[in-house]
C-alpha positions as CSV (number, residue, x, y, z in Angstrom):
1,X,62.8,-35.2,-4.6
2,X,61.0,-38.4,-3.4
3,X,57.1,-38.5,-5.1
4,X,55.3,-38.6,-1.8
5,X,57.5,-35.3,-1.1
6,X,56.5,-34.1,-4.3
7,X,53.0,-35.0,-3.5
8,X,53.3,-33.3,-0.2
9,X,54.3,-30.3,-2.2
10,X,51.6,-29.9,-4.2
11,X,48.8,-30.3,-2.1
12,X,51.0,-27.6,0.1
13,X,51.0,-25.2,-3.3
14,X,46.6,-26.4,-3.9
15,X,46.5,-24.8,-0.4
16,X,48.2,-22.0,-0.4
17,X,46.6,-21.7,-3.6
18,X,43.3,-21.7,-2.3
19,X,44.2,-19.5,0.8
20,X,45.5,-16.7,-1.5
21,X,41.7,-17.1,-3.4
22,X,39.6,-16.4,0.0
23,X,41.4,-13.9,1.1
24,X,40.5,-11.9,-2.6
25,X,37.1,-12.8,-2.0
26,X,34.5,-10.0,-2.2
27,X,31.0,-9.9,-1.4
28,X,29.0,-8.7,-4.8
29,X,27.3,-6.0,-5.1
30,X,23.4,-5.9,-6.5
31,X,23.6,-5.1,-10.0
32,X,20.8,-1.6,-10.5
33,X,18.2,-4.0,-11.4
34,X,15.7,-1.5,-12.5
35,X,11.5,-0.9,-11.2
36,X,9.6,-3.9,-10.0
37,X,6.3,-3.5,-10.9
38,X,3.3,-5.7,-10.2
39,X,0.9,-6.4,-13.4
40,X,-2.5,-7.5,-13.6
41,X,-3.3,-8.9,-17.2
42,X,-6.5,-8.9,-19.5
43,X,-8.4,-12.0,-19.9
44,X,-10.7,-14.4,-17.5
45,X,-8.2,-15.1,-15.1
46,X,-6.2,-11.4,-14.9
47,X,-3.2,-13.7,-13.8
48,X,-0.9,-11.4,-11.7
49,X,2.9,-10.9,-12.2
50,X,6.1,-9.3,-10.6
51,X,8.5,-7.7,-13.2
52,X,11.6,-5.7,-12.8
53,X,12.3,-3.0,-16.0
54,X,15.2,-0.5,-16.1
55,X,12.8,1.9,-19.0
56,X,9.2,2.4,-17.8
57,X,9.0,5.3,-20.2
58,X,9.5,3.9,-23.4
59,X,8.3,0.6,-25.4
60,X,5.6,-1.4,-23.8
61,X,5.1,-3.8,-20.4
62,X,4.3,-7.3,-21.1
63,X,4.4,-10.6,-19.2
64,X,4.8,-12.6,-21.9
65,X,7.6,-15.7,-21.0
66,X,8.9,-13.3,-18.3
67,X,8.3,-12.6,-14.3
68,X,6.6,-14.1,-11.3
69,X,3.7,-15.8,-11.5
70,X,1.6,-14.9,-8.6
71,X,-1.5,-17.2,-7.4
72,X,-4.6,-15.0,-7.9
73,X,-5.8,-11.8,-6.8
74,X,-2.9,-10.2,-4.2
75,X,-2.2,-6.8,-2.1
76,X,1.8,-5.9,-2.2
77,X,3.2,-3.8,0.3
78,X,7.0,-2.6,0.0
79,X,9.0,-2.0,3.0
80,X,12.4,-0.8,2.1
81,X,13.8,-3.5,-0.2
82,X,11.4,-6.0,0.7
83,X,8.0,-6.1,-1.5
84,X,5.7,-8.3,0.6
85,X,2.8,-10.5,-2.0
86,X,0.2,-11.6,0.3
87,X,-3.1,-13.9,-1.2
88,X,-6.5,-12.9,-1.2
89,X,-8.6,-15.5,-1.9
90,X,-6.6,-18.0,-4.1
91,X,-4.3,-19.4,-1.0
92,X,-3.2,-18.1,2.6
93,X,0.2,-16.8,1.9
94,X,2.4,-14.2,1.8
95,X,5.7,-14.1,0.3
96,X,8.8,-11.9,0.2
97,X,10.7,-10.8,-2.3
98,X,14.1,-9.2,-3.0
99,X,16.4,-8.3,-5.7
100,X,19.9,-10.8,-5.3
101,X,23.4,-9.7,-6.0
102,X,22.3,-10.6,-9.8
103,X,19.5,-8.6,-10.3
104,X,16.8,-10.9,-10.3
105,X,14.1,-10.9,-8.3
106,X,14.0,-13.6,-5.9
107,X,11.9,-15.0,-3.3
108,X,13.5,-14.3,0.3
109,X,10.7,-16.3,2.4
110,X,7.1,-16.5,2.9
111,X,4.8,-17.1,6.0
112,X,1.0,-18.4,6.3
113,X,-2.4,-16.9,7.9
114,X,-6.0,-18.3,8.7
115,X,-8.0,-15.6,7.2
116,X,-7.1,-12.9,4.2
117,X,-4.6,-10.1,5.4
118,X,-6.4,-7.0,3.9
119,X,-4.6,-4.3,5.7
120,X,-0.8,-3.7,5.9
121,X,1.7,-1.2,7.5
122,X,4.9,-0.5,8.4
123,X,7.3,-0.3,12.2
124,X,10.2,-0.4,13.3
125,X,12.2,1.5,10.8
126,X,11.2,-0.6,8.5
127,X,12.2,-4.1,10.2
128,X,8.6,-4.9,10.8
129,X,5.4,-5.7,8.6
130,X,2.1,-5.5,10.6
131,X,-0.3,-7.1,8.9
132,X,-4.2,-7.6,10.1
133,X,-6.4,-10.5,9.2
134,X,-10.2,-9.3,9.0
135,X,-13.0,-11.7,9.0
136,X,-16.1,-10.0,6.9
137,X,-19.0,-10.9,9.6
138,X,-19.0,-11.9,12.7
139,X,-17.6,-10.3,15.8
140,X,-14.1,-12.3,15.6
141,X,-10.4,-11.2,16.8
142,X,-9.1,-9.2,14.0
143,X,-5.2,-10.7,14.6
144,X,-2.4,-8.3,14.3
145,X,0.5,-10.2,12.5
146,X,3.9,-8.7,13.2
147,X,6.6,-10.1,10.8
148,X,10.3,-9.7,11.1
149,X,11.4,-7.8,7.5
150,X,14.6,-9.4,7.4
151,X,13.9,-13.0,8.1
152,X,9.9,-13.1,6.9
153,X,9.1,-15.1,10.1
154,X,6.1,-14.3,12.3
155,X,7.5,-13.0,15.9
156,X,3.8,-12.7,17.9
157,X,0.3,-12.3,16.6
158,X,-2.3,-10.1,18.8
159,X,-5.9,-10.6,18.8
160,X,-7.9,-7.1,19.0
161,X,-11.7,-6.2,18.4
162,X,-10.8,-2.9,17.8
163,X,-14.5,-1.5,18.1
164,X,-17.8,-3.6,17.9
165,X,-21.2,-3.1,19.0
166,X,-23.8,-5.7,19.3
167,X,-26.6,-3.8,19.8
168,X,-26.1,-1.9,16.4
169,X,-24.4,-5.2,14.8
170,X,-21.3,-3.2,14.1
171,X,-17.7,-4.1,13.5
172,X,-14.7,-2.9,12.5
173,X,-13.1,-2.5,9.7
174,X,-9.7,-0.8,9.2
175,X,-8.2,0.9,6.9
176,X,-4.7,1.6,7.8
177,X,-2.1,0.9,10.3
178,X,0.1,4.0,10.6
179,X,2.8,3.6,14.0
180,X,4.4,7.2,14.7
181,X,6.3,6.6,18.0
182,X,5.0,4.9,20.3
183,X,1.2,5.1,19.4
184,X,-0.3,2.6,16.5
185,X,-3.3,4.1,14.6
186,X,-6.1,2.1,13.3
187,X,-9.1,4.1,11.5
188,X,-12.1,2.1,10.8
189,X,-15.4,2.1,9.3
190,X,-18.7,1.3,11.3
191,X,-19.1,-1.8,9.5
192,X,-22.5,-3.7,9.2
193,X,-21.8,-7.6,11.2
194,X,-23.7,-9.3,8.7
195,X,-20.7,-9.5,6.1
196,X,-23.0,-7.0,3.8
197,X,-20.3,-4.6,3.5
198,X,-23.1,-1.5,4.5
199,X,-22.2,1.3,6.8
200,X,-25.0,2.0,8.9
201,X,-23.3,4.9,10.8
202,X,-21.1,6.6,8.4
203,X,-20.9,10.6,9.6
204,X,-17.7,10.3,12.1
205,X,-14.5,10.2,11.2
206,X,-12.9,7.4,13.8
207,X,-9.7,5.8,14.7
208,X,-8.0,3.0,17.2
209,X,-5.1,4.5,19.3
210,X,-3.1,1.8,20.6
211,X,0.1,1.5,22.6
212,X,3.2,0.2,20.9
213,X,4.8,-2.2,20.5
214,X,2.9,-3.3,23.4
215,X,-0.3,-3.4,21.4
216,X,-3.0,-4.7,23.9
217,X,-6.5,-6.5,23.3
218,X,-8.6,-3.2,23.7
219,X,-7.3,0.5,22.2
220,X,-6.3,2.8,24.5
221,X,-8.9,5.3,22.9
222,X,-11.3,5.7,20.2
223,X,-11.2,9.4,18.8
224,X,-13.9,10.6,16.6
225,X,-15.0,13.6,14.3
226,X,-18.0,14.7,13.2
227,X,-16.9,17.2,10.3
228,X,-16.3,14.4,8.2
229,X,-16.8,11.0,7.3
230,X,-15.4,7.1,8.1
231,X,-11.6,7.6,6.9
232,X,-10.8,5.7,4.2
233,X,-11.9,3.2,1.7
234,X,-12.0,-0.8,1.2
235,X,-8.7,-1.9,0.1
236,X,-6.5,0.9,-0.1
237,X,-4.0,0.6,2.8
238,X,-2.9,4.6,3.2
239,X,-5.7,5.7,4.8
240,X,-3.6,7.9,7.0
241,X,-0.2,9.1,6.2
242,X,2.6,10.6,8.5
243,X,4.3,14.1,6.7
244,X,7.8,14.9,7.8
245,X,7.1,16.5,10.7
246,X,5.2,13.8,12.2
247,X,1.6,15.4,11.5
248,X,-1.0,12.1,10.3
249,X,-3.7,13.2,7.9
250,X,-6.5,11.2,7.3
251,X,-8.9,10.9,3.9
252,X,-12.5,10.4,3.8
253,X,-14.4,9.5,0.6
254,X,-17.9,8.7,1.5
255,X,-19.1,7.9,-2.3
256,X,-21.7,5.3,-2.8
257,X,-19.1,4.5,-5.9
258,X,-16.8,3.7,-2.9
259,X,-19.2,0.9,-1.5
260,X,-20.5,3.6,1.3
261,X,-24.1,2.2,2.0
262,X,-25.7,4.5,3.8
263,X,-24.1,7.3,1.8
264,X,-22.9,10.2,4.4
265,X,-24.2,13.3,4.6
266,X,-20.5,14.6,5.6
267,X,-18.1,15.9,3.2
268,X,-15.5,14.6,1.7
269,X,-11.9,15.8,3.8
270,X,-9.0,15.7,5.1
271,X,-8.4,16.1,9.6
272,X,-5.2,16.2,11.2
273,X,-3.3,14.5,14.2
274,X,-0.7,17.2,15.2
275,X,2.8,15.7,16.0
276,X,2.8,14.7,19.5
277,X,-1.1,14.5,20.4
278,X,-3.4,11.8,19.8
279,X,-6.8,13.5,18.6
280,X,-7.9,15.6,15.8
281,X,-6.8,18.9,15.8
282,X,-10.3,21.5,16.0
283,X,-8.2,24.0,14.2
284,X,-7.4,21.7,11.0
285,X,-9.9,20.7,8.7
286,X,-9.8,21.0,4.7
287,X,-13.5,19.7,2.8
288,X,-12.5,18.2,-0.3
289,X,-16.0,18.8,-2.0
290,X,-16.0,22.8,-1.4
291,X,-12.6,22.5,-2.7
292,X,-13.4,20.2,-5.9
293,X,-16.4,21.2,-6.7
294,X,-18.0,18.0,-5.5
295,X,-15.3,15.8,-6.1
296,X,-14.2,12.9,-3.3
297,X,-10.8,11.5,-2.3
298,X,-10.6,8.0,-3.5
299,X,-6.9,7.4,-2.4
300,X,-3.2,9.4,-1.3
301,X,-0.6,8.8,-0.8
302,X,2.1,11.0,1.0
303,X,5.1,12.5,-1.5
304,X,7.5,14.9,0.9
305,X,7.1,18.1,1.7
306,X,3.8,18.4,3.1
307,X,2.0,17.3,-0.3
308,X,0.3,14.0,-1.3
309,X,-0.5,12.6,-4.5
310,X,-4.7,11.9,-4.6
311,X,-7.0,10.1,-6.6
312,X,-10.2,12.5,-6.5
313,X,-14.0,10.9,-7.8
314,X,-15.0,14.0,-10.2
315,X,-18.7,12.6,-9.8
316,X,-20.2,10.5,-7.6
317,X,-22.7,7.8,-9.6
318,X,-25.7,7.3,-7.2
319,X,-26.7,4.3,-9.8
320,X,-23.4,2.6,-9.5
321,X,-22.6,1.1,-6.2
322,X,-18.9,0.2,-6.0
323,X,-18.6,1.6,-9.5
324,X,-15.1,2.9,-8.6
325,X,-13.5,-0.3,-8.3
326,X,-14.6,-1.2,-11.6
327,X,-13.9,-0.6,-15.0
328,X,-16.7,0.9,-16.7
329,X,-16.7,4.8,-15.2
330,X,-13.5,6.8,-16.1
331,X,-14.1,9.9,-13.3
332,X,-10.7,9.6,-11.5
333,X,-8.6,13.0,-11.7
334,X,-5.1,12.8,-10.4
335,X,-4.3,15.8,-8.2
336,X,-1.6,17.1,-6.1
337,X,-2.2,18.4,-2.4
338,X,-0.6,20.7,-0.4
339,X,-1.7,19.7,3.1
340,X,-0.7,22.5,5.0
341,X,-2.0,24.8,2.9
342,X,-5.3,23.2,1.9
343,X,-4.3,23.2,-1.7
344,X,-5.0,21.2,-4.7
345,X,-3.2,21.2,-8.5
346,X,-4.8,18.8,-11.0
347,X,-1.8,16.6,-12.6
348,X,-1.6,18.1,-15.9
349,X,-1.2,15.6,-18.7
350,X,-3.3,13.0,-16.9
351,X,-6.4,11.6,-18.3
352,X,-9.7,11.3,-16.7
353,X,-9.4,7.4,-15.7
354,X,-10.5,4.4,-13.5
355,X,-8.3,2.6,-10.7
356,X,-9.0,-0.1,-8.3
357,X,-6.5,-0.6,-6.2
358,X,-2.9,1.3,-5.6
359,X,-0.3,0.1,-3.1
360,X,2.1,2.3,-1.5
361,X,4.7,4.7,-4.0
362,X,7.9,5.0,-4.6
363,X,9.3,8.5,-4.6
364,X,12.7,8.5,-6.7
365,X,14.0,12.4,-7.3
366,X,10.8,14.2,-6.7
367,X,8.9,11.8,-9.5
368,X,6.8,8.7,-9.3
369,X,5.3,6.3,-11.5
370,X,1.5,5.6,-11.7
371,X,-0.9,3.4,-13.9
372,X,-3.6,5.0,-15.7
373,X,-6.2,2.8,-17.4
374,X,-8.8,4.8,-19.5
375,X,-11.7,3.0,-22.0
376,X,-9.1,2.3,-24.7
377,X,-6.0,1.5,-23.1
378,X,-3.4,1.7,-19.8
379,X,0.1,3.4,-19.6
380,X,2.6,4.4,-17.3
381,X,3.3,7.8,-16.4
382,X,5.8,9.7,-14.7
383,X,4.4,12.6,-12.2
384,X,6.9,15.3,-11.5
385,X,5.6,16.5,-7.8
386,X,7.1,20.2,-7.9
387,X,5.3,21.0,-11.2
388,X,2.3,18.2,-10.8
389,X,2.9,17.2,-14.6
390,X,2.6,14.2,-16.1
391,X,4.9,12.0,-18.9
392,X,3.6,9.4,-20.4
393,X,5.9,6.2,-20.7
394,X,5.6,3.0,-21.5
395,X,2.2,1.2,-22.8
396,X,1.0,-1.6,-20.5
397,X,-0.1,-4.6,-21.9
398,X,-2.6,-6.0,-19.2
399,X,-5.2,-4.4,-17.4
400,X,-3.6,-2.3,-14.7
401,X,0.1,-2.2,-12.4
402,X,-0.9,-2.4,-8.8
403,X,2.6,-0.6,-7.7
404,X,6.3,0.0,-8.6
405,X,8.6,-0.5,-6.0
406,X,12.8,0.2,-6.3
407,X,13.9,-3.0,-4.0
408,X,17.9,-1.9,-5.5
């Protein structure tokens, strides 16, 4: 055999070779890469970071030469594997994140915004994040964001007042986008238009119905009720949840530890949105305070079956404005609700402790994780729903974990 038919032979065999190699090609499957959790630490700058763990139960949670540095102070929202990381005051981003084929948690995209994004939900089975800039005084747009989950790209932004009112120098400011068909919801607090962060006109419950997708400028309708209070608090994103059936409950707080300036003379409660309709139901209403024995809801969160894990103030510290988002008072009971049946079971296990800020859960097999951070130290536990018991786990070295979020 001559050598350029030698030649022709091997880069015949390379080929064949390389043929035979595709067609065994096989895409990877993710690796079960464990919780991602996102960690505040101690210190002057309480630096922020994204860690994945398989064991939250055992050892202790540390950022020490390991995770995501984040820039500053951020709000994290999952949507199914997605966590989105968007800045508060430190830059105008929001990144995306995702566990690769590895394990490892990787950045998938990111996108940009003029003012802070300080309220986040969820649409289109999960294939789009709506996200709302709100300017603190002023009677501005607040823009509705709509990002596309898969390819973290902005696909229209809609400019809405929601509610405002010169006369009485009131704004709005929202505390949840829930979208159940083909209605978006948008409670709100009566805000004060100076950027003071008082609520002049605090003893109604209200929310924004809007159309959707085809979210207009103006809401369709403003429902209100008077049994309770403005629904929701600053920075907690669930202020009404969607149970299986497609009932919405709201939460009102009303504490001056809450940053509620004029305090409401309303109870603390819970009002429903029947499945199908669009205003309160008269025949629902469940007071907190006659329940707790003066206690307020400082955050849920919805965990199957008609229940929701709370966050209940046991007092209410008239000399400590804002005091719950701090870390001096340690007055936060965590409870379970039955919502249909007006119901509440203290977590047993669970120390008396503070919290400022919770995103969304994570319910894995009728159990979910949550930080508690008393006067001498923070640890994870494990909450089994059914029984409303709590397990302590692993001991967290920082000041709090904003969320834990399965992205596997």
């Amino acid at each position: 055999m001559s050598k350029l038919n030698s030649f022709f032979c091997l880069l015949l065999a390379i080929s064949l070779g390389l043929v035979a190699c595709d067609e065994k090609v096989v895409t990877p499957t993710p690796v079960e890469a464990g919780i991602t959790y996102s960690l505040k630490t101690t210190g002057t700058d309480e630096t922020e970071f994204l860690l994945t763990q398989k064991d939250l139960m055992q050892g202790e949670l540390s950022a020490v030469n390991s995770g995501v540095e984040q820039t500053g102070w951020r709000f994290y929202y999952p949507i199914g594997k997605t966590l989105f990381a968007s800045g508060y005051s430190a830059d105008n981003q929001c990144a995306a994140f995702a566990i690769d084929e590895n394990g490892a948690l990787t950045q998938k995209g990111e996108f940009i915004f003029d003012n802070a994004l300080e309220m986040f939900g969820s649409a289109d089975n999960g294939e789009t994040l709506l996200a709302m800039e709100i300017p603190r005084a002023g009677f501005q747009n607040r823009r509705l964001y709509f990002i596309d989950v898969n390819t973290v790209g902005v696909k229209k932004i809609v400019g809405t007042k929601i509610f405002e009112s010169e006369p009485d120098s009131l704004i709005a400011w929202p505390t949840s986008l829930t979208v159940r068909g083909d209605k978006l919801f948008i409670p709100f607090h009566k805000l004060d238009a100076g950027g003071n962060f008082l609520t002049p006109q605090p003893n109604e419950a209200v929310i924004a119905v809007y159309s959707y997708p085809n979210v207009g400028t103006e809401p369709e309708k403003i429902i209100s009720d008077t049994r309770t209070c403005h629904v929701g608090v600053n920075g907690t994103t669930e202020g009404l949840i969607e149970a299986d059936n497609g009932d919405l409950y709201s939460f009102s707080c009303g504490a001056i530890m809450a940053g509620f300036s004029t305090v409401p003379t309303k109870p603390s409660g819970i009002l429903r949105i029947k499945a199908g309709t669009t205003d309160f139901d008269p025949n629902y209403f469940f007071d907190i305070e006659a329940a707790t024995n003066g206690g307020k809801l400082f955050w849920f969160d919805y965990v199957g079956d008609n229940k929701a894990i709370a966050r209940i103030l046991t007092t209410d510290n008239l000399a400590a404005p804002w005091g719950a988002y701090g870390r001096d008072i340690f007055n936060q009971k965590l409870v379970i609700i039955d919502l249909e049946n007006k119901t509440i079971r203290d977590v047993a296990n669970v120390p008396l402790h503070a919290k400022r800020y919770t995103s969304p859960i994570s319910v894995e097999e009728g159990k979910v994780y949550v930080s508690i951070e008393t006067a001498s130290d923070a640890y994870v536990y494990q909450v089994d729903i059914a029984s409303a018991t709590g397990t302590r786990g692993a001991k967290i070295l920082g000041k709090t974990i904003k969320g834990f979020y399965k992205l596997y």
